[in-house]
C-alpha positions in Angstrom: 0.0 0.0 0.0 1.6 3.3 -0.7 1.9 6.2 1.8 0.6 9.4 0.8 1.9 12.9 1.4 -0.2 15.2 3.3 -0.2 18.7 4.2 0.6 18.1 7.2 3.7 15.8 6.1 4.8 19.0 4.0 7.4 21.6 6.0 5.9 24.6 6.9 8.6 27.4 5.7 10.8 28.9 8.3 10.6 32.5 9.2 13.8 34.5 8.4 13.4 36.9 11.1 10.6 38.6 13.4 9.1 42.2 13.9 10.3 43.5 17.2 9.3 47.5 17.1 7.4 49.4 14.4 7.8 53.2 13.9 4.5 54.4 12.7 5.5 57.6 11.1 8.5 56.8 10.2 7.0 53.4 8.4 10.2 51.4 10.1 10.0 48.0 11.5 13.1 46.5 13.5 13.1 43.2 12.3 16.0 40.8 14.4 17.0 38.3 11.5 17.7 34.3 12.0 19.8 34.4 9.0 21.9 36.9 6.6 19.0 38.7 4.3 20.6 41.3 1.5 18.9 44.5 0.5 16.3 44.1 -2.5 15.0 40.3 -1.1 11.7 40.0 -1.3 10.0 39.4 2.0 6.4 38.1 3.9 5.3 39.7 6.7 2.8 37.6 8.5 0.8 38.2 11.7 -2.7 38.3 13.6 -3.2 41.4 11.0 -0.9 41.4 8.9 0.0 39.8 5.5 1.7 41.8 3.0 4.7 41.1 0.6 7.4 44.2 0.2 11.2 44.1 -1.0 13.7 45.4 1.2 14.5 48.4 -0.3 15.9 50.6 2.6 17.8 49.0 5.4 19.9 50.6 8.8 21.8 49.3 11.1 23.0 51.7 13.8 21.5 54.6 12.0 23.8 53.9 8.7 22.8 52.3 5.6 23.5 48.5 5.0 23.4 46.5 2.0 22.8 43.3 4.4 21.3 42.4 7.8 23.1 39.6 9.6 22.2 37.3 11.4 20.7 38.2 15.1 21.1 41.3 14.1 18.0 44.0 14.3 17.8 46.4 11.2 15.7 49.3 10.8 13.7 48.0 7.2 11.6 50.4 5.6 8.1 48.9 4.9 4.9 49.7 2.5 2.8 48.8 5.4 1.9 49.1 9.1 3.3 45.9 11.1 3.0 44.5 14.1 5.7 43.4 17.3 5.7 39.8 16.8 4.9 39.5 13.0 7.4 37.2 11.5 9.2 37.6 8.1 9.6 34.9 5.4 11.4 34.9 2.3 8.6 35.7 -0.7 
């Protein structure tokens, strides 16, 4: 009898990092990173309320420009949208 794959059986995809402050008029979200992410990825935020994809167009680390965010670091990204603390971030 052969085994069939279900949903379940699937891996779910790993977040790359997680939302820890947003900056409302600014439109910044700190986002602490699990792995290295270069500027221009395209990224998934997902929360309670939120699900939107952007590309990382502006990031800052210590108030300077970076072309990547490293791992365990938090970068200040610039986002399209409002996001939440605790929204994660997947690769798009």
């Amino acid at each position: 009898m052969a085994e069939k794959k279900t949903k379940s059986a699937e891996k779910a995809p790993k977040p790359i990092g997680e939302v820890t402050h947003y900056y409302d008029k600014a439109g910044v979200a700190v986002v602490k990173f699990s792995k290295n992410v270069a500027r221009g990825t395209e990224v998934h935020f997902i929360g309670a309320h939120t699900d939107f994809t952007d590309t990382l167009s502006s990031m800052q680390f210590d108030h300077a420009p970076v072309e990547k965010a490293e791992k365990g670091k938090e970068v200040g990204v610039k986002v399209s949208q409002k996001v939440h603390e605790g929204d994660r971030v997947y690769e798009a």
